[in-house]
PQR file of N, CA, C, O and H, with PARSE charges and radii, in Angstrom:
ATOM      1  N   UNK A   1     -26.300  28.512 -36.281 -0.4000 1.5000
ATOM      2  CA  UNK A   1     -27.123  27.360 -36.079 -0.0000 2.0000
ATOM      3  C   UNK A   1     -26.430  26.169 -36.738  0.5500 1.7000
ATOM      4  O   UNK A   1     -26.220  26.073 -37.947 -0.5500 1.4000
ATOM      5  N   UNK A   2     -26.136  25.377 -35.911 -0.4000 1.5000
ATOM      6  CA  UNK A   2     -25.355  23.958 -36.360 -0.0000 2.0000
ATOM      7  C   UNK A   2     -26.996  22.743 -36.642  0.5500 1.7000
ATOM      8  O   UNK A   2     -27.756  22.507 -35.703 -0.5500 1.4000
ATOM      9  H   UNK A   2     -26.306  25.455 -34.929  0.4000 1.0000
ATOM     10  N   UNK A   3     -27.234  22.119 -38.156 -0.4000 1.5000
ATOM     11  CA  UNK A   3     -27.813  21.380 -38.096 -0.0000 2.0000
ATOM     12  C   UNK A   3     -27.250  20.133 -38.786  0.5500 1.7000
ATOM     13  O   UNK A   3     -26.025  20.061 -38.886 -0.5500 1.4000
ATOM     14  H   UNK A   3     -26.616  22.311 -38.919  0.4000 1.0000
ATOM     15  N   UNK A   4     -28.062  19.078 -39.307 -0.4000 1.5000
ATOM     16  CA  UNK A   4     -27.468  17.682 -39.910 -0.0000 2.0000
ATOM     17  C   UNK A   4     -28.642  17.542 -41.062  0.5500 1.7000
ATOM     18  O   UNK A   4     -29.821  17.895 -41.099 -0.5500 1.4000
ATOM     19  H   UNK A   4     -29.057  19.137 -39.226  0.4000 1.0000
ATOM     20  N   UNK A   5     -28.055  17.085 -41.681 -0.4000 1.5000
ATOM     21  CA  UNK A   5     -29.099  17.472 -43.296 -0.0000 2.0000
ATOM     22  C   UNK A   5     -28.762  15.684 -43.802  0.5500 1.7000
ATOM     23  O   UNK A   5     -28.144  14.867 -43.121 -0.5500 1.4000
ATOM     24  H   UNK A   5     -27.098  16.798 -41.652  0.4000 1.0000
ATOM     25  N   UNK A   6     -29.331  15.467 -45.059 -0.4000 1.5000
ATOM     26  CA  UNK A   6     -29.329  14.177 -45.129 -0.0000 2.0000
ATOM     27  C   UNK A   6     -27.022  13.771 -46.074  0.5500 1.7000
ATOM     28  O   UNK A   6     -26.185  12.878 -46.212 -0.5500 1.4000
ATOM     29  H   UNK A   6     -29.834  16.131 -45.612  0.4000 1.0000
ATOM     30  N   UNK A   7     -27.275  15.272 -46.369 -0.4000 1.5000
ATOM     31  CA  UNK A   7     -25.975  15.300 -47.028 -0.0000 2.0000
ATOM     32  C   UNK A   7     -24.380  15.700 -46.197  0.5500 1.7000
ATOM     33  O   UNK A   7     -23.221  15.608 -46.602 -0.5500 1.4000
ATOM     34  H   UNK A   7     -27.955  15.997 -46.257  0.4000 1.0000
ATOM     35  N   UNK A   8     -24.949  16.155 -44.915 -0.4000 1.5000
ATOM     36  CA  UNK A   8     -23.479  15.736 -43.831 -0.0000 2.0000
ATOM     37  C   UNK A   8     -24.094  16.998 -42.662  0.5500 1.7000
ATOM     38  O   UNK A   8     -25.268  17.136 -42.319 -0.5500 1.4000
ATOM     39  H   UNK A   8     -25.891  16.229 -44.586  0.4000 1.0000
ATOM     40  N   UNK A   9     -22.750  17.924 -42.152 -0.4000 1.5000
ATOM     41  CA  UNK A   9     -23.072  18.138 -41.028 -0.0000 2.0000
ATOM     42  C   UNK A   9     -23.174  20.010 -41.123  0.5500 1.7000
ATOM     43  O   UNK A   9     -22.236  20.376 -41.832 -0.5500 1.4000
ATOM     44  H   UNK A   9     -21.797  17.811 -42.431  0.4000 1.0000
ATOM     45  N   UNK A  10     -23.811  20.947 -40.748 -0.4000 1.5000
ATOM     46  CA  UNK A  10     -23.900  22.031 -41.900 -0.0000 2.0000
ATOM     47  C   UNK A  10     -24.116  23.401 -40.517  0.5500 1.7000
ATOM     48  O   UNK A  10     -24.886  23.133 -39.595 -0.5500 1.4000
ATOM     49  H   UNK A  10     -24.573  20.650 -40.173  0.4000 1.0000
ATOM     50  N   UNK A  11     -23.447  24.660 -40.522 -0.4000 1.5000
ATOM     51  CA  UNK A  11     -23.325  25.894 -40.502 -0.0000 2.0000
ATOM     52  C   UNK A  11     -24.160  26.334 -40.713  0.5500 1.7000
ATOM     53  O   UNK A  11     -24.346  26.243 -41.926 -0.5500 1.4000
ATOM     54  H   UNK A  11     -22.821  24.877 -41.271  0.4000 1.0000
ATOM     55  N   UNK A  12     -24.998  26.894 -40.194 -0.4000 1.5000
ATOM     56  CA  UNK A  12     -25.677  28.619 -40.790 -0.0000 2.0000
ATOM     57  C   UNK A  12     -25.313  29.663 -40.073  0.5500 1.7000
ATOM     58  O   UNK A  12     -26.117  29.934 -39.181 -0.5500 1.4000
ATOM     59  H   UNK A  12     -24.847  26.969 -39.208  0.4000 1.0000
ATOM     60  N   UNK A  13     -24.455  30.297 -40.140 -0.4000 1.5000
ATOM     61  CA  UNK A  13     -24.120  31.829 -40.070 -0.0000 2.0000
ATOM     62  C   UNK A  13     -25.047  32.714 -39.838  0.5500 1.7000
ATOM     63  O   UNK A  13     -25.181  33.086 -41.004 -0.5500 1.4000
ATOM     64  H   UNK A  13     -23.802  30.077 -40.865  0.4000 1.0000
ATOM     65  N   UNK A  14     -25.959  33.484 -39.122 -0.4000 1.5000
ATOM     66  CA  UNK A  14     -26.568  34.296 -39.866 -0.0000 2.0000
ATOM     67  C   UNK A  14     -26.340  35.733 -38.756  0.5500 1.7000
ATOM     68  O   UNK A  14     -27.302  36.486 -38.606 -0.5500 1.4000
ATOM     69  H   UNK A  14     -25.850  33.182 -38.175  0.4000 1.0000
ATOM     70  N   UNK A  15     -25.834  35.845 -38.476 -0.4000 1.5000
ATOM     71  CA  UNK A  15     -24.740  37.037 -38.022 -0.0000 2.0000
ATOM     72  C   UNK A  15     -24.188  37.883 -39.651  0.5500 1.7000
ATOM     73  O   UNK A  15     -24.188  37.410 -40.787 -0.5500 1.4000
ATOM     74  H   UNK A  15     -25.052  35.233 -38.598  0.4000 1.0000
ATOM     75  N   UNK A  16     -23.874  38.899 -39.299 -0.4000 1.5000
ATOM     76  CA  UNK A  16     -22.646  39.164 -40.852 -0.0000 2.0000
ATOM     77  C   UNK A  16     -21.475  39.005 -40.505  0.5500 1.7000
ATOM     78  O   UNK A  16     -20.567  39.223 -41.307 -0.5500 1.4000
ATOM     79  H   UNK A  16     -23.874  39.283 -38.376  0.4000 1.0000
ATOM     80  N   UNK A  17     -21.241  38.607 -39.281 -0.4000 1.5000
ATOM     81  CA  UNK A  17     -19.699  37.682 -38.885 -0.0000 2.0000
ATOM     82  C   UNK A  17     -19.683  37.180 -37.914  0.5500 1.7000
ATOM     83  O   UNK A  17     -20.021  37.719 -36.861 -0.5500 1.4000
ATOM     84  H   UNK A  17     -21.978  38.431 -38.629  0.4000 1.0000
ATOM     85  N   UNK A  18     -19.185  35.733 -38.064 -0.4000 1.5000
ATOM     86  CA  UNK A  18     -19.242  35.035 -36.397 -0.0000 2.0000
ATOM     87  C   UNK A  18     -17.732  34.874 -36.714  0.5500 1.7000
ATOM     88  O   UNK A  18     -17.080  34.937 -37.756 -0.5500 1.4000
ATOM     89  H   UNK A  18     -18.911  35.295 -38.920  0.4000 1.0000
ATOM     90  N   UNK A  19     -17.431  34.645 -35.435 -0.4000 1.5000
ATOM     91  CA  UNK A  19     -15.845  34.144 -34.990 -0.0000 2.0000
ATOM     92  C   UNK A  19     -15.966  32.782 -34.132  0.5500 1.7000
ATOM     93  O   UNK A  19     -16.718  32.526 -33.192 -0.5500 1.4000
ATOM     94  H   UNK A  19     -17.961  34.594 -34.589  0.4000 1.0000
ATOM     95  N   UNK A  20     -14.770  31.825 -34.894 -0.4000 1.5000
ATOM     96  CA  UNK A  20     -15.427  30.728 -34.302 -0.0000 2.0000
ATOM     97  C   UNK A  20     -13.691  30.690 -33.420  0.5500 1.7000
ATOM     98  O   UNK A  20     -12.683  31.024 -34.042 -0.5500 1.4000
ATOM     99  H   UNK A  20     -14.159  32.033 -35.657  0.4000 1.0000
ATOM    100  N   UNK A  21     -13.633  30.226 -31.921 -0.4000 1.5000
ATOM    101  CA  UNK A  21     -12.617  30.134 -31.459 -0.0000 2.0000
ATOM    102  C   UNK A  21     -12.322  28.676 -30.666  0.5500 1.7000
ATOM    103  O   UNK A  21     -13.198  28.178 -29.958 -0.5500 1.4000
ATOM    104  H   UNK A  21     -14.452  29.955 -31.415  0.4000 1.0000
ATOM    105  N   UNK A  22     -10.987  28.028 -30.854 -0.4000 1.5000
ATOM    106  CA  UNK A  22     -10.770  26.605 -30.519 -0.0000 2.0000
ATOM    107  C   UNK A  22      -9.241  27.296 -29.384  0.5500 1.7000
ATOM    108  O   UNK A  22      -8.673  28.355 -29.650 -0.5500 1.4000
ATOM    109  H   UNK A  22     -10.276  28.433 -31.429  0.4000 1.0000
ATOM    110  N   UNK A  23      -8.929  26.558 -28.399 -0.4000 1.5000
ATOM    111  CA  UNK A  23      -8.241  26.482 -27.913 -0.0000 2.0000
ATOM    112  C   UNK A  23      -6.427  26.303 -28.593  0.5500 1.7000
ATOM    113  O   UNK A  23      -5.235  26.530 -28.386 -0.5500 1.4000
ATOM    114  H   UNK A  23      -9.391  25.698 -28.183  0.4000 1.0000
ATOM    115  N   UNK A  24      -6.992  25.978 -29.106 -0.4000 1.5000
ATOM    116  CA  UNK A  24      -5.394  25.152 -29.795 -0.0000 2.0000
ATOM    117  C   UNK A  24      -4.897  26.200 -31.846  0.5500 1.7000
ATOM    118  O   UNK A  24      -3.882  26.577 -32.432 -0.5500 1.4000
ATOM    119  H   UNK A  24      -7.961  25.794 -29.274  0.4000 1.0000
ATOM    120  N   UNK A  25      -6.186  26.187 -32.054 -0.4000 1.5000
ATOM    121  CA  UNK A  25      -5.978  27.475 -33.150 -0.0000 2.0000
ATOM    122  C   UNK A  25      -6.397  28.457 -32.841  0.5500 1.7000
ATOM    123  O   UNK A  25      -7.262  28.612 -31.979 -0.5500 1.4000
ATOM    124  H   UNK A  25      -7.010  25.881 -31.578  0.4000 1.0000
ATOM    125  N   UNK A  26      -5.725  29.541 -33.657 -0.4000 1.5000
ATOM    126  CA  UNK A  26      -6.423  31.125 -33.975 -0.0000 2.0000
ATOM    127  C   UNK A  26      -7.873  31.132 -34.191  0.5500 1.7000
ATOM    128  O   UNK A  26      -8.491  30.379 -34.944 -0.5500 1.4000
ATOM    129  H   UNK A  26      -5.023  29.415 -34.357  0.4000 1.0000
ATOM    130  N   UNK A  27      -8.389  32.136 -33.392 -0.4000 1.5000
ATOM    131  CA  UNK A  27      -9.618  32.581 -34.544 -0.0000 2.0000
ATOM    132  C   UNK A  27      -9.907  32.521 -35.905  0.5500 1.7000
ATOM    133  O   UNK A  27      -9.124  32.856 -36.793 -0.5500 1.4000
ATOM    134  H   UNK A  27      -7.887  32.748 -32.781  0.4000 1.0000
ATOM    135  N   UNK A  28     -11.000  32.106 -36.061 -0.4000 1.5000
ATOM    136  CA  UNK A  28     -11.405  31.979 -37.339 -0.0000 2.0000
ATOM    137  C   UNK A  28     -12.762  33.103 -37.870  0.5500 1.7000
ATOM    138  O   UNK A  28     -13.505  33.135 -36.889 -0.5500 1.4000
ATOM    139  H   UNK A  28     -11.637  31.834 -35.339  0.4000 1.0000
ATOM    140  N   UNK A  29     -13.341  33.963 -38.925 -0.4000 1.5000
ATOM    141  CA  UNK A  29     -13.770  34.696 -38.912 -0.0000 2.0000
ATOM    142  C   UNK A  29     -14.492  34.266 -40.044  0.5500 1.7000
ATOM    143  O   UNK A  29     -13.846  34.074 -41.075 -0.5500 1.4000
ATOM    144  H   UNK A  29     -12.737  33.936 -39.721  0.4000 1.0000
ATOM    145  N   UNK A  30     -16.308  33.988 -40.048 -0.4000 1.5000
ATOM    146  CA  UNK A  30     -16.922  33.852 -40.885 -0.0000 2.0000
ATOM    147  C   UNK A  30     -17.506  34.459 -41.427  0.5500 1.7000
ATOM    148  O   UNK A  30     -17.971  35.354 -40.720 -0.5500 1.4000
ATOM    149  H   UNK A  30     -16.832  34.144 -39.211  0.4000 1.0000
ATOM    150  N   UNK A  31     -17.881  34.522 -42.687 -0.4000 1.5000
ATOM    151  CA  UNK A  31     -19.280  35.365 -42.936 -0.0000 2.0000
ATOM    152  C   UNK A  31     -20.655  34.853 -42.574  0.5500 1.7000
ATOM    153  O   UNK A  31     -20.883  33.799 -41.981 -0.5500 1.4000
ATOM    154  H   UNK A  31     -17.503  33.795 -43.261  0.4000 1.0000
ATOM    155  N   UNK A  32     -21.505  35.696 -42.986 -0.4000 1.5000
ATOM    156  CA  UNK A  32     -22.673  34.881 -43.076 -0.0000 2.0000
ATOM    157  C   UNK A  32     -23.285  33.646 -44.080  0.5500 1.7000
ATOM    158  O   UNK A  32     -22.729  33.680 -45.178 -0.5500 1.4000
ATOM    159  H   UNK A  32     -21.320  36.552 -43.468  0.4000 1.0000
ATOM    160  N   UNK A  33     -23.900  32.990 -44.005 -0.4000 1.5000
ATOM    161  CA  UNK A  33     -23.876  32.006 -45.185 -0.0000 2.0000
ATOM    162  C   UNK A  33     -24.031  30.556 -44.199  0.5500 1.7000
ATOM    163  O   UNK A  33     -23.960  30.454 -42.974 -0.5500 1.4000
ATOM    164  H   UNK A  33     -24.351  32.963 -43.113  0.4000 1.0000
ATOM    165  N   UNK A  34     -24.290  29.405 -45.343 -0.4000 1.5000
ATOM    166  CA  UNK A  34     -24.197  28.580 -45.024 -0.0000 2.0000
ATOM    167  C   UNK A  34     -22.326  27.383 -45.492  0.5500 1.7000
ATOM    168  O   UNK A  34     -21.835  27.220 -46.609 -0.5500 1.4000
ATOM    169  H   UNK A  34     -24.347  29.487 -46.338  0.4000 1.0000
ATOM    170  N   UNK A  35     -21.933  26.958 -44.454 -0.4000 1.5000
ATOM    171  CA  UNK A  35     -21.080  26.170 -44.519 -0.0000 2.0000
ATOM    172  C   UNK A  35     -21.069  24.352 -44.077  0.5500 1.7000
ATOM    173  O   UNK A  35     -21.603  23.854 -43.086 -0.5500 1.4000
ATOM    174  H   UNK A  35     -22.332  27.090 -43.547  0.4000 1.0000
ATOM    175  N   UNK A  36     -20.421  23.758 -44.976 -0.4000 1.5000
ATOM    176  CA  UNK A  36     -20.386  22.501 -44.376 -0.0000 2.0000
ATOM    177  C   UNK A  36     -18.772  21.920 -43.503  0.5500 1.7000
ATOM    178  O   UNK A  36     -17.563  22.011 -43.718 -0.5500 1.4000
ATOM    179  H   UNK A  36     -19.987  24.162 -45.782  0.4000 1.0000
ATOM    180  N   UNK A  37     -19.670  21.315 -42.462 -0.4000 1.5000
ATOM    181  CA  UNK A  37     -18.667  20.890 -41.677 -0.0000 2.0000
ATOM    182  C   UNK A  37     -17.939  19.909 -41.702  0.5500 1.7000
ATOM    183  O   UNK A  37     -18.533  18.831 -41.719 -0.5500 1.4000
ATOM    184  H   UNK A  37     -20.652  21.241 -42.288  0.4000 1.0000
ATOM    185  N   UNK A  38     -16.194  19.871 -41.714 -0.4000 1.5000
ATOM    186  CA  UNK A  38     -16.266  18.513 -41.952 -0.0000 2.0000
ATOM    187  C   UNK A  38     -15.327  17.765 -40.624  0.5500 1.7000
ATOM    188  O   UNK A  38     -14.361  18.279 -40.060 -0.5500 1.4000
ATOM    189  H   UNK A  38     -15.712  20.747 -41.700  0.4000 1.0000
ATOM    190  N   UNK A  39     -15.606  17.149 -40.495 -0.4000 1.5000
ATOM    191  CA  UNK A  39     -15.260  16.408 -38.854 -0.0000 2.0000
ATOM    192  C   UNK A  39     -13.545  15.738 -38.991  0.5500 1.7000
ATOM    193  O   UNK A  39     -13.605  14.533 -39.236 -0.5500 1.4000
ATOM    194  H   UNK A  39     -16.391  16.732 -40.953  0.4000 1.0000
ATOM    195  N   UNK A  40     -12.638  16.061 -38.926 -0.4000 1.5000
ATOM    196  CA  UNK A  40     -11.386  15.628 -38.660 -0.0000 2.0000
ATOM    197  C   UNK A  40     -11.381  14.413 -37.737  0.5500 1.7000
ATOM    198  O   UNK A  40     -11.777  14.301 -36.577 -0.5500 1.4000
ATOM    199  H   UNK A  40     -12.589  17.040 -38.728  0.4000 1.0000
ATOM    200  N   UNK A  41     -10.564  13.126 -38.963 -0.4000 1.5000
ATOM    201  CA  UNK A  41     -10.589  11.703 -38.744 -0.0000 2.0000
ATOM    202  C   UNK A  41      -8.750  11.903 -38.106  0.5500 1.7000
ATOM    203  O   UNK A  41      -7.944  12.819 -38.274 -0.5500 1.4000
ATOM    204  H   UNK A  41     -10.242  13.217 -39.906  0.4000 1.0000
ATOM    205  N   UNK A  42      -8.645  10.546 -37.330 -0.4000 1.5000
ATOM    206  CA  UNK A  42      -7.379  10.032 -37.093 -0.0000 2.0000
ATOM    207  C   UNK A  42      -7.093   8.604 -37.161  0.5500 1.7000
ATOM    208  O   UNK A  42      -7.851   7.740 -36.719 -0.5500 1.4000
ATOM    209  H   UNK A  42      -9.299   9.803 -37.193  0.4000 1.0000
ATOM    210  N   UNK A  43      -5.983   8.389 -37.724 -0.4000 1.5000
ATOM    211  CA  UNK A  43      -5.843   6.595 -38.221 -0.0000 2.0000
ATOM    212  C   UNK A  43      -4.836   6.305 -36.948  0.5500 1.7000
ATOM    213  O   UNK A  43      -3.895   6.961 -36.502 -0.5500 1.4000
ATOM    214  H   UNK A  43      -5.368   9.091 -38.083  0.4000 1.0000
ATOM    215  N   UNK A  44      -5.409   5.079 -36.557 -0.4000 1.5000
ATOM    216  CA  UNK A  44      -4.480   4.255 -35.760 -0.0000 2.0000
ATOM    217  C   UNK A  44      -4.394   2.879 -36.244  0.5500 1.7000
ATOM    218  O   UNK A  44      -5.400   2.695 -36.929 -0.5500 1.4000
ATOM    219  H   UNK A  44      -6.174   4.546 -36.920  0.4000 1.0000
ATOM    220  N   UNK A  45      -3.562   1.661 -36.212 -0.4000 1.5000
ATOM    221  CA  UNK A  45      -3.779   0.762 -37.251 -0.0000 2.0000
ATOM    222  C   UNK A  45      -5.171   0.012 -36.888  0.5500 1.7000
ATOM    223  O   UNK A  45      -5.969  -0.505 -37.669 -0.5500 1.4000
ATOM    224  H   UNK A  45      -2.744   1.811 -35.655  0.4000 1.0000
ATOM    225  N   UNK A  46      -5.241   0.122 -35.188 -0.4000 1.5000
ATOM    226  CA  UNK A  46      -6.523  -0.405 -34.726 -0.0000 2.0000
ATOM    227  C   UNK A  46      -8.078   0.270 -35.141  0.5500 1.7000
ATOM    228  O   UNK A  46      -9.075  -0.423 -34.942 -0.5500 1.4000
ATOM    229  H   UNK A  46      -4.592   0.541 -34.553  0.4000 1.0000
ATOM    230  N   UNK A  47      -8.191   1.403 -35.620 -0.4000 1.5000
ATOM    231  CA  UNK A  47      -9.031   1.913 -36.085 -0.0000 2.0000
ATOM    232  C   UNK A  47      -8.884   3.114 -36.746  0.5500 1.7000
ATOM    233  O   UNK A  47      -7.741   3.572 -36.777 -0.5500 1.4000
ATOM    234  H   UNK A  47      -7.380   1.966 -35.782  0.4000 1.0000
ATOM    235  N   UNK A  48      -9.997   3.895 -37.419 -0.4000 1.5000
ATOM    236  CA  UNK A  48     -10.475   5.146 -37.616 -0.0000 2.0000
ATOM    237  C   UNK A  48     -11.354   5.736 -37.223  0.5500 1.7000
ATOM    238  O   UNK A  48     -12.534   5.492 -37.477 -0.5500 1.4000
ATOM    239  H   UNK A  48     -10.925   3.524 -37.394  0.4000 1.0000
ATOM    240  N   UNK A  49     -10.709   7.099 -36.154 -0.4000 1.5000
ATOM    241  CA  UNK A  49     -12.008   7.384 -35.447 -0.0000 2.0000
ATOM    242  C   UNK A  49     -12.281   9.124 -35.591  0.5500 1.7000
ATOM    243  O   UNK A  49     -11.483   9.851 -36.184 -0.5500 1.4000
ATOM    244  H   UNK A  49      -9.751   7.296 -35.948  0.4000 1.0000
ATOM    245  N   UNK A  50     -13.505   9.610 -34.962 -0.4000 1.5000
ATOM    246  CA  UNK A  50     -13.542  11.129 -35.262 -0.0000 2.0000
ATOM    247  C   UNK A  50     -12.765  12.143 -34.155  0.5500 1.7000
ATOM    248  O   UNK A  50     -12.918  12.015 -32.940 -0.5500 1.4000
ATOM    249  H   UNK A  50     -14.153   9.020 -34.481  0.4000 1.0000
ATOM    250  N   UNK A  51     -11.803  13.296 -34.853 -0.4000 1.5000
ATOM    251  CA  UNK A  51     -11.582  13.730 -33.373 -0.0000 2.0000
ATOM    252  C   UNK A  51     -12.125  14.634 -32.617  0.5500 1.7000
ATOM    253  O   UNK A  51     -12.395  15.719 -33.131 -0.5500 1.4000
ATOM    254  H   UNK A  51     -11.679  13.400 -35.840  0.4000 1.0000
ATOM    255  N   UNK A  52     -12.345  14.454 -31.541 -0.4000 1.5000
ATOM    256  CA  UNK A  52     -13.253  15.452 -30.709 -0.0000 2.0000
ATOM    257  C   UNK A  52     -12.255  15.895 -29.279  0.5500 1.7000
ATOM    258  O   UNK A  52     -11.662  15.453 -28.295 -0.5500 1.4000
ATOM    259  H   UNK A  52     -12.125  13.573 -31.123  0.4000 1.0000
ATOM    260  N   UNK A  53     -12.665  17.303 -30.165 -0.4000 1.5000
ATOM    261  CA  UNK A  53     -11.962  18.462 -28.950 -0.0000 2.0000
ATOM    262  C   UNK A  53     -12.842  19.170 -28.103  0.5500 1.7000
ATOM    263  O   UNK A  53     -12.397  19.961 -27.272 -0.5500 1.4000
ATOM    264  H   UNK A  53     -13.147  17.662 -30.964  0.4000 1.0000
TER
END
């Protein structure tokens, strides 16, 4: 369960393992639990923006 809390952007796991898979990386293998997400920025001199894959 992906939610948004007042303190950023947040994971709950509640599987005893999820696998999270992206095109471009390996698998990734979680436990259960809660995690925070953090959103990968890119600088151009014209801005800073979030990247979305």
């Amino acid at each position: 369960m992906l939610f948004e809390a007042d303190q950023g952007l947040f994971l709950n796991v509640t599987q005893s393992v999820a696998t999270l898979v992206h095109q471009e990386h390996g698998p990734i293998e979680l436990q259960a639990g809660y995690y925070q997400v953090w959103r990968q920025r890119e600088y151009t001199p014209a801005e800073i923006r979030v990247v979305r894959d």
